[in-house]
ZADO-505760 format. One record per residue (C-alpha): x, y, z; residue in three letters. Coordinates in nm, 2 decimals. Layout:
# residues N
       c1       c2       c3    aa
        X        Y        Z   Ala
...
# end
This chain:
# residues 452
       c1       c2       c3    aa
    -2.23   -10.25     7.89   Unk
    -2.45    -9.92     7.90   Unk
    -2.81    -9.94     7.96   Unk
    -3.04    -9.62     8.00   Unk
    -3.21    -9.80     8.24   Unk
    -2.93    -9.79     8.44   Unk
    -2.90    -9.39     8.38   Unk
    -3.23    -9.38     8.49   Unk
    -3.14    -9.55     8.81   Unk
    -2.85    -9.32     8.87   Unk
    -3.09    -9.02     8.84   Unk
    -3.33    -9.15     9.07   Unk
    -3.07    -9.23     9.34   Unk
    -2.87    -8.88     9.32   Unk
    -3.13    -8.64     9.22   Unk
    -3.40    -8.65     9.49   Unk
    -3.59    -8.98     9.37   Unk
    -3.66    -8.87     9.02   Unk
    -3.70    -9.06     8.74   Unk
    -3.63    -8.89     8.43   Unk
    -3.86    -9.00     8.12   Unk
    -3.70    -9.15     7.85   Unk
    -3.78    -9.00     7.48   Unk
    -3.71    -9.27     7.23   Unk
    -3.57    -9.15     6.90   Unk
    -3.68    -9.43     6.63   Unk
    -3.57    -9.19     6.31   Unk
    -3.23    -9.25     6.15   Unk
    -3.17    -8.97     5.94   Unk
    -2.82    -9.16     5.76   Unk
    -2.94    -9.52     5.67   Unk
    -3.18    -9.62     5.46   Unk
    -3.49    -9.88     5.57   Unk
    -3.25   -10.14     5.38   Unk
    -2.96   -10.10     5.58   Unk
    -3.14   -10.05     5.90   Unk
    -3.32   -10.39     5.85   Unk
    -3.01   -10.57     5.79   Unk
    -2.88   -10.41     6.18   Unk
    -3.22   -10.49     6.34   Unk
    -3.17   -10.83     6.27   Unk
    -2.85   -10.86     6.44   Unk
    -3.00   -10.60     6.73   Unk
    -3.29   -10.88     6.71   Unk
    -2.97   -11.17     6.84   Unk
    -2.84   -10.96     7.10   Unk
    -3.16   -10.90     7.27   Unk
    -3.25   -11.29     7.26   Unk
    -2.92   -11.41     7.35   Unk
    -2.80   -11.12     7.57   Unk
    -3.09   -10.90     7.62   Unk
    -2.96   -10.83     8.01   Unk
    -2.69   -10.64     7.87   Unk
    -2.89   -10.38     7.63   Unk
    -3.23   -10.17     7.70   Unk
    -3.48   -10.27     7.46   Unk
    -3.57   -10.01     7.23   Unk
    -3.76    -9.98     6.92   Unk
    -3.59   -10.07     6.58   Unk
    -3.46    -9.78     6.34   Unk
    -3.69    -9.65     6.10   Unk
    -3.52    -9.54     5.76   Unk
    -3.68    -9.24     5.60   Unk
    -3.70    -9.39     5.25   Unk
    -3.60    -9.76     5.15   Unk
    -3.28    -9.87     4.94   Unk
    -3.12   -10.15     4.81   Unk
    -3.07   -10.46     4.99   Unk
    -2.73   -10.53     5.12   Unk
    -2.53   -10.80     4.94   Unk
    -2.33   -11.09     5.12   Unk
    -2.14   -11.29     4.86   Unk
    -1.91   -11.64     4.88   Unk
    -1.60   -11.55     4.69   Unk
    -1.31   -11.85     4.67   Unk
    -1.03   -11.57     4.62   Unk
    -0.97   -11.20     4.64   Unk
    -0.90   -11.17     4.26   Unk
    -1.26   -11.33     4.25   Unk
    -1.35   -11.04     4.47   Unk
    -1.27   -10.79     4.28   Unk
    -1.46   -10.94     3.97   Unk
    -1.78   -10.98     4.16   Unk
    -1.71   -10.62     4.26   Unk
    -1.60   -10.46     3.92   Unk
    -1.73   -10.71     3.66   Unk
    -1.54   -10.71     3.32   Unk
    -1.50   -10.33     3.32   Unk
    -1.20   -10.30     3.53   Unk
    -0.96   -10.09     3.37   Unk
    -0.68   -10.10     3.63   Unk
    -0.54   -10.40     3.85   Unk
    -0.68   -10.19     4.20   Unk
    -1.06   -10.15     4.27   Unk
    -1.07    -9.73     4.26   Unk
    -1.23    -9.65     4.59   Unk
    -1.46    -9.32     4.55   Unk
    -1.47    -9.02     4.80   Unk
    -1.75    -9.22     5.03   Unk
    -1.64    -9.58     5.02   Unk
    -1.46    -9.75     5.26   Unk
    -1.34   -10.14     5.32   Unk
    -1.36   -10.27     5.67   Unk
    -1.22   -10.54     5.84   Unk
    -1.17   -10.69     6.19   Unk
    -0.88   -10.62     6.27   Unk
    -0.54   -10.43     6.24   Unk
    -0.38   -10.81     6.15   Unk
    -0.68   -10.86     5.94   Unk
    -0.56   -10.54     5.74   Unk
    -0.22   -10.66     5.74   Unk
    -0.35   -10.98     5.62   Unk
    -0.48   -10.88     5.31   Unk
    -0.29   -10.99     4.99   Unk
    -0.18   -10.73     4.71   Unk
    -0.44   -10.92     4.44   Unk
    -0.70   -10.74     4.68   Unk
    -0.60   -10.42     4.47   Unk
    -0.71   -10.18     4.72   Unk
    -0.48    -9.88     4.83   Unk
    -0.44    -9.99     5.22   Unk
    -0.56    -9.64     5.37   Unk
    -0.89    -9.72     5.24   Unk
    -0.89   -10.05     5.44   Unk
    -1.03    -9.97     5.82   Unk
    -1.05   -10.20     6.11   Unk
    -1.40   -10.14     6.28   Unk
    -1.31    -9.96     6.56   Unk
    -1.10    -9.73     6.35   Unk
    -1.45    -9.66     6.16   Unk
    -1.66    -9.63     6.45   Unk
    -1.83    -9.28     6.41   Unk
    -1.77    -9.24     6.10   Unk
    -2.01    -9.24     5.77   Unk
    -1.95    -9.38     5.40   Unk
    -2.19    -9.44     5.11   Unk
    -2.07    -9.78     5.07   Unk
    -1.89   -10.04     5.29   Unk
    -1.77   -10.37     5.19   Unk
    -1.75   -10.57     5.50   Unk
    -1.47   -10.83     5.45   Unk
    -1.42   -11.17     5.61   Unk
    -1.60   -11.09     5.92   Unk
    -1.72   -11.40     6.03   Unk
    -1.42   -11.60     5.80   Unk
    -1.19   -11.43     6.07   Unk
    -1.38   -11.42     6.37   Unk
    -1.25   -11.59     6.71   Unk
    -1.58   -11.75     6.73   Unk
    -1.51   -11.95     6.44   Unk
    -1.83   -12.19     6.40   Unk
    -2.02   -12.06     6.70   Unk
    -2.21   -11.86     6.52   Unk
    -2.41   -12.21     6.47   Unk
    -2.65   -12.10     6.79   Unk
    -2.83   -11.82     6.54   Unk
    -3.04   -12.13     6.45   Unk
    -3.19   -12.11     6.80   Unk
    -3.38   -11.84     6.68   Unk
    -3.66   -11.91     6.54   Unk
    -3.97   -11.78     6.37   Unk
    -4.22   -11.80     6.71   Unk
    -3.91   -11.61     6.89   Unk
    -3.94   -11.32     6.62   Unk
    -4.32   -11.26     6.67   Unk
    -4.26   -11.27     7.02   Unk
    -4.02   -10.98     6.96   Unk
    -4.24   -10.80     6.75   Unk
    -4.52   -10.82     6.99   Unk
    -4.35   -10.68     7.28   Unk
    -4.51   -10.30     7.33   Unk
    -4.19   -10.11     7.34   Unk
    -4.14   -10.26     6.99   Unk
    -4.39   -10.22     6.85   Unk
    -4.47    -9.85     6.97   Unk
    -4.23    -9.81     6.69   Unk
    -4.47    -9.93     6.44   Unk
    -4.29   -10.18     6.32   Unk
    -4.49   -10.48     6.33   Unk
    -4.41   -10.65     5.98   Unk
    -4.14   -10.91     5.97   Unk
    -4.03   -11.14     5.71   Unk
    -3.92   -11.47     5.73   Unk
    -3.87   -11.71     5.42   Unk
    -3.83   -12.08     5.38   Unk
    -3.54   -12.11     5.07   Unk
    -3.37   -12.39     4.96   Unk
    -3.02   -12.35     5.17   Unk
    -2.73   -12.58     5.32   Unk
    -2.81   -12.57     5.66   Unk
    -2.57   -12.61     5.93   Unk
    -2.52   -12.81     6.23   Unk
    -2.75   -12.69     6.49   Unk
    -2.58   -12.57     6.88   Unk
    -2.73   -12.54     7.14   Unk
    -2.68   -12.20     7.31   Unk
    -2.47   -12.20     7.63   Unk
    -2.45   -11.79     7.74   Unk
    -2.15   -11.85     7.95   Unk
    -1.97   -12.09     7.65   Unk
    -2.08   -11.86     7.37   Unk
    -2.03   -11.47     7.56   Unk
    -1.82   -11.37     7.29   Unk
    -2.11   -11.37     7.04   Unk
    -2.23   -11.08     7.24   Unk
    -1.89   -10.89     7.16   Unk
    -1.93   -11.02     6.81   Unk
    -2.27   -10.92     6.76   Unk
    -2.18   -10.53     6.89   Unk
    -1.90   -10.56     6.62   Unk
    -2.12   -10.63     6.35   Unk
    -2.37   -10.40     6.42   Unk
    -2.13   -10.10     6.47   Unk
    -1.99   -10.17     6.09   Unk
    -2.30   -10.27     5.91   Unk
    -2.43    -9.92     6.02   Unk
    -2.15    -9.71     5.92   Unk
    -2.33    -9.73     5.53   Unk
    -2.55    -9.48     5.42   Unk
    -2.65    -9.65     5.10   Unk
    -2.46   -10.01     5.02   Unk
    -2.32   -10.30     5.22   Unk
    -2.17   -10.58     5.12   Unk
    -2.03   -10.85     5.31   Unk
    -1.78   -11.09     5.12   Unk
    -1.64   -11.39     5.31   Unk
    -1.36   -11.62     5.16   Unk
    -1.50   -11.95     5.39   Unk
    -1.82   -12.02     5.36   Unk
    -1.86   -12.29     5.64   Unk
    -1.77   -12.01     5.88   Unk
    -2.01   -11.74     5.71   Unk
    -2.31   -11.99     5.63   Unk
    -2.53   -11.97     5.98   Unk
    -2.53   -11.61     5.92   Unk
    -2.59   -11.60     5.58   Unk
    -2.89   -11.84     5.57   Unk
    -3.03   -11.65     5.86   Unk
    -3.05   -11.28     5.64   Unk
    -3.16   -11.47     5.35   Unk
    -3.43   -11.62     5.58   Unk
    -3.50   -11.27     5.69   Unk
    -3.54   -11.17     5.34   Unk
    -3.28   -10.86     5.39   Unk
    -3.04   -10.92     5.18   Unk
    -2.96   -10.97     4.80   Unk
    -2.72   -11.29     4.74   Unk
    -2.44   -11.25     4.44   Unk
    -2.28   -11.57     4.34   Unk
    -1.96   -11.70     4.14   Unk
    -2.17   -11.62     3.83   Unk
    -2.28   -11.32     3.88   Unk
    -2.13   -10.99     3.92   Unk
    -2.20   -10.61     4.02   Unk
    -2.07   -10.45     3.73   Unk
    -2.38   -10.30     3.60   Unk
    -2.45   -10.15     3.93   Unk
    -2.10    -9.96     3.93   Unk
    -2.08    -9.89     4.26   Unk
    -1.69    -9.90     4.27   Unk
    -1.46    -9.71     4.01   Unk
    -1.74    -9.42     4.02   Unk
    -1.62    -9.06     3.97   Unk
    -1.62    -8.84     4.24   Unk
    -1.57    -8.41     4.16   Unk
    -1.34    -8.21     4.30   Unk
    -1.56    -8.10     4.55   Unk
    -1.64    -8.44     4.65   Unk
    -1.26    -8.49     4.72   Unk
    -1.22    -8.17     4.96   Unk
    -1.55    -8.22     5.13   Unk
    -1.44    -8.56     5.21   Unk
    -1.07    -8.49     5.30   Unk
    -1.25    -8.19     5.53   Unk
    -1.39    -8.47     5.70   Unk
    -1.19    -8.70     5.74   Unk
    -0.95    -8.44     5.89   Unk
    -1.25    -8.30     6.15   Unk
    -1.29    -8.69     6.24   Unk
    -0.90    -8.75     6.31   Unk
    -0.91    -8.79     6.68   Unk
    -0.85    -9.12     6.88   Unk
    -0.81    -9.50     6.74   Unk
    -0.87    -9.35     6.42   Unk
    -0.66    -9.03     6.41   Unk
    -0.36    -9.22     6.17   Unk
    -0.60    -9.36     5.92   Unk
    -0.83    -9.05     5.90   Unk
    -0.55    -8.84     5.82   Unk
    -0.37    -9.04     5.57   Unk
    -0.73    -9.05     5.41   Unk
    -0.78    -8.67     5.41   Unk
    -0.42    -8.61     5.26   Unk
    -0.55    -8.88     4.97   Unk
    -0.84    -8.69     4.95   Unk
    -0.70    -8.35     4.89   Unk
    -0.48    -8.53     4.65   Unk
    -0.70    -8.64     4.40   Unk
    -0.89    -8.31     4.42   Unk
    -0.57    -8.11     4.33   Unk
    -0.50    -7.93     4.63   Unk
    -0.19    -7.97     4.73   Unk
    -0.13    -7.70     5.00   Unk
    -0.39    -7.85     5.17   Unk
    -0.22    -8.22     5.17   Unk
     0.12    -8.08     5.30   Unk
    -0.06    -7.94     5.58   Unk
    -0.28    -8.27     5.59   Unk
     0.05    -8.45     5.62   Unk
     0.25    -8.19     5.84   Unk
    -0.05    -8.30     6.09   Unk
    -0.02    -8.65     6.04   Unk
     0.40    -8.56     6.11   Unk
     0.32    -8.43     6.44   Unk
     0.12    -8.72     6.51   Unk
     0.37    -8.95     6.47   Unk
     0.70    -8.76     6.67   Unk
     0.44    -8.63     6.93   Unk
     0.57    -8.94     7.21   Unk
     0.94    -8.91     7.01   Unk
     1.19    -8.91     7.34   Unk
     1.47    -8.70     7.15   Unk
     1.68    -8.75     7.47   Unk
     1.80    -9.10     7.34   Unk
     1.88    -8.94     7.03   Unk
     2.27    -8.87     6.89   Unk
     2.36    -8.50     6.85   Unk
     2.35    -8.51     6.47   Unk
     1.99    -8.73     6.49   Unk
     1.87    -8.40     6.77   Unk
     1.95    -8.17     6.54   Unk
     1.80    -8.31     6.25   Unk
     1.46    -8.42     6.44   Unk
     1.47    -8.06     6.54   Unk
     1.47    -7.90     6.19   Unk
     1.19    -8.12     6.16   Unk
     1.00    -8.01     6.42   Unk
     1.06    -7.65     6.27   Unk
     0.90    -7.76     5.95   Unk
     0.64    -7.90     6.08   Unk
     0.52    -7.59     6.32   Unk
     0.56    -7.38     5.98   Unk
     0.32    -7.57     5.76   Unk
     0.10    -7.58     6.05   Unk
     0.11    -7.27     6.09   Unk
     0.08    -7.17     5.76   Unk
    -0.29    -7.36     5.67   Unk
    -0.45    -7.08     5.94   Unk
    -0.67    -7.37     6.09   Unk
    -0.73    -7.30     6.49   Unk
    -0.72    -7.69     6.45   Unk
    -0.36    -7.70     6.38   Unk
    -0.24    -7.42     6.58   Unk
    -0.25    -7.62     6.94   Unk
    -0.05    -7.88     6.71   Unk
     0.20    -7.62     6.61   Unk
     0.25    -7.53     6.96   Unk
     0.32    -7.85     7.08   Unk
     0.56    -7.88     6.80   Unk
     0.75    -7.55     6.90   Unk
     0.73    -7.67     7.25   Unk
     0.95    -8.00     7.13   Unk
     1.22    -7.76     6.99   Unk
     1.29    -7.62     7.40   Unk
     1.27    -7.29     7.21   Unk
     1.09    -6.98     7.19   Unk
     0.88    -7.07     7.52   Unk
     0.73    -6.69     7.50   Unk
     0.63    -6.72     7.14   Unk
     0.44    -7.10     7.22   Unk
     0.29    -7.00     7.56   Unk
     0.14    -6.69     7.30   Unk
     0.02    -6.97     7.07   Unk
    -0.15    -7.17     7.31   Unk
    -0.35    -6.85     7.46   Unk
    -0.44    -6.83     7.11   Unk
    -0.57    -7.13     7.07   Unk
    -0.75    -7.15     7.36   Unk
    -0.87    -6.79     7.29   Unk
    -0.99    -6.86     6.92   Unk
    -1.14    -7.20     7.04   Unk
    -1.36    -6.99     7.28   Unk
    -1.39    -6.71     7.08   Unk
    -1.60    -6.97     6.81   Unk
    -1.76    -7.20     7.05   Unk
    -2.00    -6.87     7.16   Unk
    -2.00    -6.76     6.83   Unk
    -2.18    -7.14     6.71   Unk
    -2.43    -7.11     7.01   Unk
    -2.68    -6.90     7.04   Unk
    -2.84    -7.02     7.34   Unk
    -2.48    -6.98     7.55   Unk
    -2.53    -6.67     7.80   Unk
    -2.22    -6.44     7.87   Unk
    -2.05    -6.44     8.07   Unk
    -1.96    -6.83     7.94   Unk
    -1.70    -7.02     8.17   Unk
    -1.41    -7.14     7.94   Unk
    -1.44    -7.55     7.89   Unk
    -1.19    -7.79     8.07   Unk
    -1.05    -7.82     7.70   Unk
    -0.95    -7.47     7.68   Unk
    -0.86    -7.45     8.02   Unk
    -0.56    -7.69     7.97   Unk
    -0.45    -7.44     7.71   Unk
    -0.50    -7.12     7.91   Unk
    -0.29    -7.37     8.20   Unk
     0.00    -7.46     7.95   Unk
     0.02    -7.08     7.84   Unk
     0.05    -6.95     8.22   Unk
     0.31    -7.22     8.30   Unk
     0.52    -7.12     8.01   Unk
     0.52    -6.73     8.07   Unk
     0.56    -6.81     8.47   Unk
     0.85    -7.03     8.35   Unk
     1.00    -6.75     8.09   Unk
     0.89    -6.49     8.36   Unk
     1.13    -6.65     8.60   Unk
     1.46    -6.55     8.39   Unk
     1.32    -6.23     8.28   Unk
     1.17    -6.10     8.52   Unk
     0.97    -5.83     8.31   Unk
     0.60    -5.67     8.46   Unk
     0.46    -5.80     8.07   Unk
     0.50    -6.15     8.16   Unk
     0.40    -6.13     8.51   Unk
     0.09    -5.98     8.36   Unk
     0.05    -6.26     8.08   Unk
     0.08    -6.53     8.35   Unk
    -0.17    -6.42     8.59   Unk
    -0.44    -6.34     8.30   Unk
    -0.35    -6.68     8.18   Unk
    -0.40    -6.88     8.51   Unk
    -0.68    -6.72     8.59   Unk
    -0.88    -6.79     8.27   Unk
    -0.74    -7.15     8.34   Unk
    -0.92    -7.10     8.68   Unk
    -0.60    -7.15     8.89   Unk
    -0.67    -6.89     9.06   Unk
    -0.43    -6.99     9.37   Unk
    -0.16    -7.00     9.14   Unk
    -0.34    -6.62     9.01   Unk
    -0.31    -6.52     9.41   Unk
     0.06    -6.61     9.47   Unk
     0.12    -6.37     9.16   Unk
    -0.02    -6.07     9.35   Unk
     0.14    -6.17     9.68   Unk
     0.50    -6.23     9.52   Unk
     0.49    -5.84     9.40   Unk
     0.49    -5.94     9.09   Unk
     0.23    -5.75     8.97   Unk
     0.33    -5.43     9.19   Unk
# end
């Protein structure tokens, strides 16, 4: 759990009794007002059923409204894709655009989905894979049909309308300016009410996080399908009775919307595979990069998907143990390795060149020429981190990221030094473990003679 209550405390115990004042930023500059209603609603749960575990801040404010999210009852996934697509489909896969993304729950959930879903699996993400991450639209599927708390999502019913104006009287609330709330009395199957147990039911408060974190990755459209409506219902009836969200039955469809199967340009496709490729880091690195290769794919740019998918290559042989490996397998892995550190090297990214490196380094080849690489990187990494900052004041202390790389570049030359013995190198390693701030790795360089 993180609270900034509890940073507060820190502060106060560790920095001379003072408490630091807490600015509360209530503008969210990528939703709009009909997203962020939908989250505040669930943010509105976790407070009342887990509010030790979360400061209580005020509610998101969109800077312009938009439509409603959509939660829809399907019986199939070929029903789905009708609801989604309407009569117009022209093709048996729902064409995902440049900003659209499905998520799911989990990596077995993705596994899980059948092939009359019709959607090409890299566009599928579980929701950590798409936490930090942005689309236009996000269809949310089979959250609570697939969720391990199966029908205790029943307690929502403990919430009631007095327990909402309680919220929205609390100060820190409303020094939002939120005070307006809705709450609606429609004609719905209600389910069996539970009573709420916060040792029985903790993994609501999981749950709840879950939701929130994919709900808010849209900046424009949600929807949220579910294929068993027993399992769905305590959560649907509760956003209907919260009046934020639009409800698309078996008859209806979203074809003359058109949200999926739009075109996107060119530009749309390299902007997005740029993205995707910034974003590749972590949980997500795989699935980011296989979507940025797509991307530059459908925008025509081939170069740029090689050296998409050269990066994804790396990613995948980076914990390879070659040692277990046959001769004939070594020496084919290491013509691969080769080929990889050349398209790499080729796309003159400073993002790929630490990744080319490593790649040379694999081969137990050319230590000289990788130990130069990875001063490079470090260097050029640097080099554009003062560059983007005005405010940065030489001189500027290298980061503990690029001191790893000026430490791997000293520890190669002092290795290559070792067997050659040459003044150049000595020279390379000291500059090198000194930007790395080993500096008394940097002394036992001038006392060896080395440097003489």
């Amino acid at each position: 759990d993180f609270r900034f209550t509890d940073v507060r405390q820190i502060f106060f115990e560790h920095f001379g009794g003072t408490k630091p004042d807490l600015l509360q930023l209530t503008h969210n500059y990528r939703s709009h007002a009909g997203v962020l209603r939908l989250a505040a609603c669930v943010v509105e749960l976790m407070y009342h059923f887990f509010g030790n575990s979360l400061d209580r801040l005020p509610p998101d404010l969109g800077l312009f409204n938009g439509p409603k999210p959509v939660v829809m009852d399907v019986t199939s996934t070929e029903e789905l894709v009708l609801m989604l697509d309407g009569s117009k489909r022209e093709t048996s896969r729902i064409e995902f655009g440049a900003h659209q993304v499905v998520i799911v729950r989990s990596e077995e959930a993705k596994k899980a989905l059948p092939d009359e879903f019709g959607v090409d699996p890299d566009w599928v993400m579980t929701v950590q894979e798409s936490k930090g991450l942005e689309f236009d639209d996000v269809l949310l599927y089979n959250f609570f049909s697939d969720s391990p708390a199966e029908d205790l999502w029943r307690i929502v019913s403990n919430y009631t309308e007095e327990d909402i104006k309680a919220y929205y009287a609390d100060a820190t609330v409303a020094s939002s300016g939120v005070q307006k709330y809705d709450w609606e009395s429609p004609l719905l199957n209600d389910t069996r009410h539970l009573d709420f147990d916060v040792n029985s039911h903790k993994i609501l408060e999981v749950e709840l996080k879950m939701l929130y974190t994919a709900i808010t990755r849209a900046r424009v459209n949600v929807f949220i399908a579910e294929t068993d409506s027993e399992l769905s219902r305590p959560m649907f009836n509760y956003f209907q009775r919260r009046a934020v969200v639009d409800v698309v039955n078996r008859e209806g469809s979203l074809s003359s919307v058109r949200v999926f199967g739009a075109k996107d340009t060119i530009e749309d496709w390299k902007n997005r595979g740029e993205y995707y490729l910034e974003k590749a880091e972590g949980d997500r690195q795989n699935s980011c990069l296989r979507l940025a290769a797509k991307c530059f794919d459908k925008a025509g740019d081939t170069k740029r998907m090689n050296q998409t998918l050269a990066y994804l290559s790396f990613t995948e042989i980076e914990n390879v143990d070659e040692k277990k490996m046959k001769t004939k397998q070594k020496l084919q892995f290491k013509e691969k390795l080769y080929s990889i550190t050349e398209q790499l090297l080729e796309a003159r990214d400073v993002g790929f060149l630490n990744k080319a490196a490593f790649c040379l380094l694999k081969t137990e080849e050319h230590d000289e020429y990788t130990a130069r690489m990875f001063e490079l990187y470090a260097r050029l990494t640097y080099a554009k981190r003062i560059s983007e900052d005005d405010s940065l004041m030489l001189p500027v202390t290298p980061t503990s990221h690029e001191k790893k790389y000026f430490q791997y570049a000293g520890q190669l030359f002092a290795k290559v030094h070792k067997s050659d013995g040459t003044f150049r190198l000595a020279v390379d390693c000291f500059r090198n473990y000194v930007s790395a701030g080993m500096y008394d790795e940097a002394a036992d360089m001038i006392n060896s003679g080395n440097l003489a």
